[in-house]
matplotlib code that plots the C-alpha trace (Angstrom):
import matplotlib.pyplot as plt

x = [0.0, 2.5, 4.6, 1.4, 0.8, 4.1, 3.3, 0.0, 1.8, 4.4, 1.4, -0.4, 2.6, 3.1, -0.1, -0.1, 1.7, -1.8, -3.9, -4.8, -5.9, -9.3, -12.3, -15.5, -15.7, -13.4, -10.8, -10.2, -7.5, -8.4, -6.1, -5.3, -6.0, -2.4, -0.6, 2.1, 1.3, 3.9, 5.5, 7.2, 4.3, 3.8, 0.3, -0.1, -3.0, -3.9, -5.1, -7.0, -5.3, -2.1, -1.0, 0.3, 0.3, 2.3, 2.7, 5.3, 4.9, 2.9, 0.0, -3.1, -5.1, -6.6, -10.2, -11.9, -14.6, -15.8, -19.6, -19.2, -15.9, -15.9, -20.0, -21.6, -24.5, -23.0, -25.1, -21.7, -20.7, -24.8, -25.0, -21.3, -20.6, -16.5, -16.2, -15.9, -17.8, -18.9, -18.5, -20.9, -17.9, -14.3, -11.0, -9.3, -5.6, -5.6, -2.6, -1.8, 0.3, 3.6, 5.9, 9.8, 8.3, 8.0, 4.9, 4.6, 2.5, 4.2, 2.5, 3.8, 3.3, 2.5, -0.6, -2.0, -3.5, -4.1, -6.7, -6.0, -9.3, -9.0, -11.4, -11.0, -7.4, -7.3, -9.9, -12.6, -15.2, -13.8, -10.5, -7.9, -6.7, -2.6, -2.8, -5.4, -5.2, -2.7, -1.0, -0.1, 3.0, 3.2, 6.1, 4.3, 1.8, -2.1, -5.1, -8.2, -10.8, -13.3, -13.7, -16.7, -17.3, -19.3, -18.9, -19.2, -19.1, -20.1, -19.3, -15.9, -13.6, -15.2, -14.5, -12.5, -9.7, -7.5, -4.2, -1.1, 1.4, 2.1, 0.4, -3.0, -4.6, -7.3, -9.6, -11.8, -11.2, -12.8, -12.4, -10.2, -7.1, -5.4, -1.8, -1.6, 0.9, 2.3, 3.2, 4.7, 4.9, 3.4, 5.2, 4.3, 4.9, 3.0, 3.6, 1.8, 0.0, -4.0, -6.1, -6.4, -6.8, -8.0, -6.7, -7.5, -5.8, -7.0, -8.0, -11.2, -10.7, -13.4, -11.4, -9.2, -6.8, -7.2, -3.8, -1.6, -0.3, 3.7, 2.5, 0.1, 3.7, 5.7, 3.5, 3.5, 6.8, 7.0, 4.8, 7.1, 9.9, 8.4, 7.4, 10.9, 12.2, 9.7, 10.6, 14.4, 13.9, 11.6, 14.6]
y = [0.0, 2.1, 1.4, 2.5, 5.8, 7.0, 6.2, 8.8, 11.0, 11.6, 11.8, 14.0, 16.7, 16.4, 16.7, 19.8, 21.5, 22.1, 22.8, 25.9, 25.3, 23.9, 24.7, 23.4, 25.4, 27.1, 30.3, 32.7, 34.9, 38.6, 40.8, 44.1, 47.3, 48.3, 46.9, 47.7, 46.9, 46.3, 43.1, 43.1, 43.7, 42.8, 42.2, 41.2, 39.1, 37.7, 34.1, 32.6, 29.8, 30.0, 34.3, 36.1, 35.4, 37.7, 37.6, 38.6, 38.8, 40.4, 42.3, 44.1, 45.3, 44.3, 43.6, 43.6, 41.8, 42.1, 40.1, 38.8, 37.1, 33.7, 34.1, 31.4, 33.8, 35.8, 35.9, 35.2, 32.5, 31.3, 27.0, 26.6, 24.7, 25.5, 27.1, 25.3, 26.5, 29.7, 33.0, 35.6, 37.8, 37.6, 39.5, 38.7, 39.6, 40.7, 39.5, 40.4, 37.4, 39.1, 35.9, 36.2, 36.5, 34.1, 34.5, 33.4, 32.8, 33.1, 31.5, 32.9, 28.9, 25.8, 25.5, 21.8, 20.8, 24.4, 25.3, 28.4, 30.0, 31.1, 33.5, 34.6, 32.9, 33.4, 33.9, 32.0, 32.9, 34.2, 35.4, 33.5, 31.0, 31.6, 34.8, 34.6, 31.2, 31.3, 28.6, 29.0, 27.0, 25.8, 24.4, 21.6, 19.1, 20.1, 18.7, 20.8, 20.2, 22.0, 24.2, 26.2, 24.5, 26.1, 24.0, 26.9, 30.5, 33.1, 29.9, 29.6, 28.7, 26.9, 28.6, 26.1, 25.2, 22.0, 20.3, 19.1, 17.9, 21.4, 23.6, 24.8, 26.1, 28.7, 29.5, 32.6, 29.7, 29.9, 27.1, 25.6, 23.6, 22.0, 20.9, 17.7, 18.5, 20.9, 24.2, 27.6, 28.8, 28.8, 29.7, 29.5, 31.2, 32.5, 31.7, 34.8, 37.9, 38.4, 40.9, 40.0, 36.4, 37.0, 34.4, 33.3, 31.4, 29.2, 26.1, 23.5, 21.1, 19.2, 18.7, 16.0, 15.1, 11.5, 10.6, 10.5, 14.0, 14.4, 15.8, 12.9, 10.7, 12.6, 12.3, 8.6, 8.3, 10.4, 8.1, 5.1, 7.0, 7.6, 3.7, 2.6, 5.2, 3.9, 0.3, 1.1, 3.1, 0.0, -2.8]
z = [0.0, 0.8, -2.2, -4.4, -2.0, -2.8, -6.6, -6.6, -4.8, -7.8, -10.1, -8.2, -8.0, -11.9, -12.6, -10.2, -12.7, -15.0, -12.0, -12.5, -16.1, -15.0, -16.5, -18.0, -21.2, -23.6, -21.9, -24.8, -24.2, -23.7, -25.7, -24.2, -26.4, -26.6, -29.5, -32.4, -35.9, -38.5, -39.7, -36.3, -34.6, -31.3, -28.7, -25.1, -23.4, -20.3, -20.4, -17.5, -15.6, -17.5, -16.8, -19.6, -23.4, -25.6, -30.0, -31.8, -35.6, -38.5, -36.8, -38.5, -35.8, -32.8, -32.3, -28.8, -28.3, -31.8, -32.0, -35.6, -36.1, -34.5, -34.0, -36.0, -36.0, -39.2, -41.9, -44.1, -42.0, -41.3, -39.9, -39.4, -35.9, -37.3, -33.6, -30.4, -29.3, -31.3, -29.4, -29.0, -29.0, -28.6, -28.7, -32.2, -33.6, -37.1, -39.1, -43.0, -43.9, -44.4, -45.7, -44.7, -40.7, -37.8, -36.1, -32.3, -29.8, -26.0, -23.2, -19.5, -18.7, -20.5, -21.9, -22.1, -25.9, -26.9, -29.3, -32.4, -33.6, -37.3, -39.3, -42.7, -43.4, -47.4, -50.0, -51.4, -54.2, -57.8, -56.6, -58.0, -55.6, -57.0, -54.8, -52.3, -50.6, -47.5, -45.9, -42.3, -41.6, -37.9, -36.1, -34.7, -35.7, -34.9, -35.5, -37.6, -35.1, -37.4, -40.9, -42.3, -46.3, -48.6, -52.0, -54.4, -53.8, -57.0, -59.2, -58.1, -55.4, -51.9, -48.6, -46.0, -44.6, -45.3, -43.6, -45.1, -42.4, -40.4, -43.0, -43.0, -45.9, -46.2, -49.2, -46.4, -43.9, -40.5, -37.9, -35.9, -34.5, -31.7, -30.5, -28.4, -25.4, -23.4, -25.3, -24.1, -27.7, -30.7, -34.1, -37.6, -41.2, -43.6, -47.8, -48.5, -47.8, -47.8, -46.9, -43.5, -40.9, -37.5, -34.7, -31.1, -28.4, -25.4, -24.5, -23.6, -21.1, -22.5, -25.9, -25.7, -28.3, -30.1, -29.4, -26.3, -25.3, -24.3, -21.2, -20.3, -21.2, -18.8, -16.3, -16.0, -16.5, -13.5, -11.4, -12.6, -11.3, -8.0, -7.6, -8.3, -5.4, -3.5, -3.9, -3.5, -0.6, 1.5, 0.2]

ax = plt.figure().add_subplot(projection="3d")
ax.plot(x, y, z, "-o")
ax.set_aspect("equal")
plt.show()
């Protein structure tokens, strides 16, 4: 008994680490009205549970609690469940896409299996997909938890969003992704410029990535650790 006490024990102050990142629905970061634009932009956020979250990259604008842009109440965007969930409003960065810049996402501490939010990466409709769809480069794998598709738009081009390895790809893609693990960054590059692609950052405990995390493999190895001392220490 004891040998297994000292075992939970380990656990318990690994898994100690995420404790304040409880929460039974989805913690958007809220983006503070002071921000630099440019190519080397920069904006800072406070994230609930986790402290400060800073970016450093190609910034637009800021938008603060903006009621349309991941609200799956837009006419434009009208049935989509690409949001999870959709939110009546929320704080958005505005990025242009600039290519030749590393864009990154700082967490003051690790997030476990973040989730992006992404409106409006790239065009869709007649505009010619050669300059208007974006790919979005990250610099670890994610899943695409979810994308708006409209099949045909003016005759032409769908609106979604597709993977390939790292890269997402945006034809006016709204949805979004999540990284399985512990992060306290997130970077990723862009291939071209657009108009504009909003983003937001948080997490849902209720999401749970498909595959085992490399925090949830840390942690038992942890607990293995701890038995062995355990054992050791009683011999």
């Amino acid at each position: 008994m004891k040998t297994r006490y000292h075992a939970l024990v380990a656990l318990a102050l690994g898994l100690g680490a995420f404790s304040a990142q409880v929460s039974a629905a989805p913690v958007i970061t809220d983006w503070s009205t002071s921000y630099t634009t440019g190519s080397s932009g920069s904006a800072t956020g406070t994230l609930s549970g986790i402290g400060t979250v800073t970016f450093a990259g190609d910034v637009r604008d800021v938008q603060q609690n903006h009621p349309t842009v991941f609200d799956n109440t837009n006419p434009s965007y009208l049935g989509q469940t690409v949001f999870t969930p959709s939110l009546d409003v929320s704080d958005a960065v505005g990025t242009w896409g600039t290519p030749g810049f590393t864009n990154t996402i700082t967490f003051s501490s690790a997030v476990l299996n973040p989730i992006v939010w992404i409106n409006s990466l790239g065009r869709g409709g007649t505009w010619d997909p050669a300059t208007y769809v974006q790919s979005w480069t990250y610099d670890a794998p994610f899943t695409l938890l979810s994308s708006l598709y409209r099949p045909v738009v003016d005759g032409a081009n769908p609106y979604q969003m597709t993977q390939s390895g790292n890269t997402l790809i945006g034809q006016e893609g709204h949805g979004s992704i999540q990284f399985a693990g512990s992060f306290t960054s997130i970077s990723w590059t862009s291939d071209k410029p657009e108009q504009s692609a909003y983003f937001q950052v948080g997490y849902d405990n209720a999401i749970v990535p498909s595959v085992p995390e490399p925090a949830s493999l840390a942690l038992l190895a942890l607990g293995l650790a701890g038995l062995g001392f355990s054992r050791r220490k009683k011999a």
